[in-house]
Structure formats: structure tokens, C-alpha cells
C-alpha positions in Angstrom: 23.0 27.8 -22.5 21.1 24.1 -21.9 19.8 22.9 -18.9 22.9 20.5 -18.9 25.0 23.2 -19.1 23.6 25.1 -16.5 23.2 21.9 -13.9 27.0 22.0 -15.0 27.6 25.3 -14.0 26.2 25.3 -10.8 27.6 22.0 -9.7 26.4 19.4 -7.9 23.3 19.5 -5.7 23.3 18.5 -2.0 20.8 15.4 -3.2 23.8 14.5 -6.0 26.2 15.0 -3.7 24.7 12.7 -0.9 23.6 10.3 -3.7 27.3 9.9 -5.2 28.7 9.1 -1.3 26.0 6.5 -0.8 27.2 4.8 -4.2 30.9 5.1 -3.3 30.0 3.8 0.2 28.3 0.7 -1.0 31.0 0.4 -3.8 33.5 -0.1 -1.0 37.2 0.2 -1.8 38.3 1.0 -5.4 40.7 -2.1 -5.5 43.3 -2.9 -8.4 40.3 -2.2 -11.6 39.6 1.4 -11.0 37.2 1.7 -13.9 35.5 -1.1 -13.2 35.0 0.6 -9.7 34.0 3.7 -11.5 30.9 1.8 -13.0 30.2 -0.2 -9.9 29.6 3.8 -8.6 28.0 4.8 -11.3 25.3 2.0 -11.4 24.9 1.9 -7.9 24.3 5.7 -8.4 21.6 5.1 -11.0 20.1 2.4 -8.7 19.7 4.9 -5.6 18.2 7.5 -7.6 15.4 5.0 -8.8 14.9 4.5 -5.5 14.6 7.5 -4.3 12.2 8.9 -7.1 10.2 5.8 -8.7 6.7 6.1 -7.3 6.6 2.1 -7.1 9.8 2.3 -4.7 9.7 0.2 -1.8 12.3 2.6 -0.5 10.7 5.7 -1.5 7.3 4.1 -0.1 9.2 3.5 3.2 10.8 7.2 3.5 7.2 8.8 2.7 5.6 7.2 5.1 7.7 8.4 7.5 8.0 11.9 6.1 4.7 12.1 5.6 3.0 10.4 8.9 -0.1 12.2 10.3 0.5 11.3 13.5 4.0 10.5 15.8 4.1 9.1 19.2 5.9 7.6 21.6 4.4 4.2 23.1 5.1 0.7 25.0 3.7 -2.5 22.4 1.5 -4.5 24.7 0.1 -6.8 22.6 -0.1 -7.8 18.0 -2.6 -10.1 17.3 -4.6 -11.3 13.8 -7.4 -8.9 13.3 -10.2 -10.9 12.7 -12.1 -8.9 9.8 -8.6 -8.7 7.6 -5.2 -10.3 7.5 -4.0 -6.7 9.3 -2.0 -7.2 12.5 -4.0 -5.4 15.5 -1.5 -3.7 17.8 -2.4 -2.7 21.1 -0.3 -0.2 22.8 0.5 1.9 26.1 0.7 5.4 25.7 0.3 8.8 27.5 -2.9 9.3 29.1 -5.0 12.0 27.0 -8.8 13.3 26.2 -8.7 10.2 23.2 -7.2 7.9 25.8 -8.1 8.6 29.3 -6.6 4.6 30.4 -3.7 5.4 28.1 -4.0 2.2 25.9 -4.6 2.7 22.4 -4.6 0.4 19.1 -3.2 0.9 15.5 -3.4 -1.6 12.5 -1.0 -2.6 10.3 -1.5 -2.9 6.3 -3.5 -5.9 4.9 -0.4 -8.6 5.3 -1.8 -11.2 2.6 0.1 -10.6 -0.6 2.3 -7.3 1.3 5.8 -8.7 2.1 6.5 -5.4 3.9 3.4 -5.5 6.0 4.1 -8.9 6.8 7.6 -8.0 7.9 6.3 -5.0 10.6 3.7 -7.5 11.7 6.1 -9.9 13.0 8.6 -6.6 13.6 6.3 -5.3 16.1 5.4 -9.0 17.9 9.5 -9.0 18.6 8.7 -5.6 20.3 6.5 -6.7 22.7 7.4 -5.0 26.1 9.4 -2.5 24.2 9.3 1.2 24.0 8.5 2.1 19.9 8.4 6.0 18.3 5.3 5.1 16.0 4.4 6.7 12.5 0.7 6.3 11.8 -1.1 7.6 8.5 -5.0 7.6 8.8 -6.6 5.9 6.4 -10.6 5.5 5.6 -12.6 2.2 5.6 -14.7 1.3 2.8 -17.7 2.7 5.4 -15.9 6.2 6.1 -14.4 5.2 9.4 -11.2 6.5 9.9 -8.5 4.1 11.1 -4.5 4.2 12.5 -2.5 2.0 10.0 1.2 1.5 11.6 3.8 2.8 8.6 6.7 2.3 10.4 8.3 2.0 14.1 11.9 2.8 15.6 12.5 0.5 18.5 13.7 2.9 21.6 14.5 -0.3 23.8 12.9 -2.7 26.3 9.7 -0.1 28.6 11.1 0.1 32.1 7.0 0.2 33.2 7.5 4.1 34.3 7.4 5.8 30.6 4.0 7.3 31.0 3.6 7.7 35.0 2.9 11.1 36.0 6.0 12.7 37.3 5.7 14.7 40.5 7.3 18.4 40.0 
């Protein structure tokens, strides 16, 4: 038996599966040319999996650095400003005190933004979050000289800070 007639076999995967509702979904309704919706599914289909498993990707860039952050936390954006050394965004935040943060501020760059369209784009992202609770995915990253710094991958806005988020709570 051939691997095709094996994939056959055992049906579609849960990744196929998902991947075929996504194409439907952006397909939108079959209308009066059902074949023409057919391959309107079946090229959207062909388009997602690119996506999802082309190492050049945007998309696939976007859900591994996510997947694949070194660090996660919750924090309030205080501040995004030019770095001056590099065309990265410097982003100054308020988080939970700890033993590398005894004030509770801490800073994370973003990618180099000259010539990075989706660098650029979380720059001015995270200047629109100012005030704003964020769940941030951080990879570390070495300079040229070996030090190790936080470069922003990606942020979920959790709404406007309400100034309390990190207060000590008493029991």
C-alpha cells in the first residue's frame, strides 16, 4: 500500500481537518457556481498550508514566536521610544516586583524596524498601548558583544491598567 493510500485510509488529520474549515470559512458561502467554490476552497487550502509550513511565512514566523517565546508575562506599557544605537523601539514597562526587578519596571526591545514592516507595525502597536495592560512574548536574543537582550515577538492587549495590577494584595 502507498503513503497516499494509507493517508487515505486513515482519514483526515486534525491539522487537515482544521485547515479545510479555515478555507471554507474564508470561502464564505458556496453561492450559485459550486465548483468554482470548490476551487476557491481548494486554493485557499493550498494557501494556508504554505503558510503554516514555509519557513519564510510571515504567519508561521508570527505563530513561532509565540509558541516558542522564552519568556511570558503580564505588564502595564509605560513608555516606546527610538532606541538610540538601532532603529529598535525601546519599551519600558511596569511589571511585578521580583529579584531582576526590585522597582518593578523593566525594558524589552523590539526587532530592528528599518527595512521590517512587521517590526515597524508592533512598534507603533505597542505606542497605541500606552497605559495599557499587555501579556508579552519575549525571545532572548545575543548582541554582536554576547549580551543577552529581550526582543518583544508579540503582545495581546488585556485592556486599559487600572494602576493596581501589581500592588501587593493584603491576605
Amino acid at each position: 500500500m502507498s503513503d497516499s493510500n494509507t493517508a487515505e485510509a486513515l482519514g483526515p488529520t486534525p491539522l487537515t481537518t482544521q485547515i479545510a474549515l479555515a478555507a471554507v470559512t474564508a470561502a464564505g458561502p458556496v453561492g450559485d457556481d459550486e465548483i468554482a467554490w470548490h476551487e476557491r476552497v481548494a486554493d485557499l487550502a493550498g494557501k494556508i498550508t504554505q503558510d503554516l509550513v514555509s519557513p519564510f511565512s510571515p504567519v508561521r514566523k508570527s505563530i513561532e514566536a509565540i509558541t516558542n517565546a522564552d519568556k511570558k508575562f503580564v505588564c502595564v506599557i509605560e513608555r516606546v521610544q527610538r532606541e538610540k544605537s538601532s532603529t529598535r523601539a525601546l519599551v519600558t514597562v511596569k511589571a511585578r516586583k521580583s529579584t531582576y526587578s526590585p522597582d518593578g519596571q523593566e525594558t524589552f526591545r523590539t526587532d530592528r524596524t528599518a527595512g521590517d514592516a512587521h517590526a515597524l507595525a508592533l512598534a507603533k502597536y505597542l505606542t497605541s498601548l500606552k497605559g495599557h495592560k499587555v501579556l508579552a512574548y519575549l525571545a532572548m536574543e545575543k548582541t554582536r558583544d554576547g549580551q543577552k537582550v529581550r526582543v518583544v515577538k508579540a503582545v495581546a492587549d488585556l485592556g486599559e491598567a487600572t494602576g493596581d495590577e501589581f500592588e501587593d494584595k493584603a491576605a
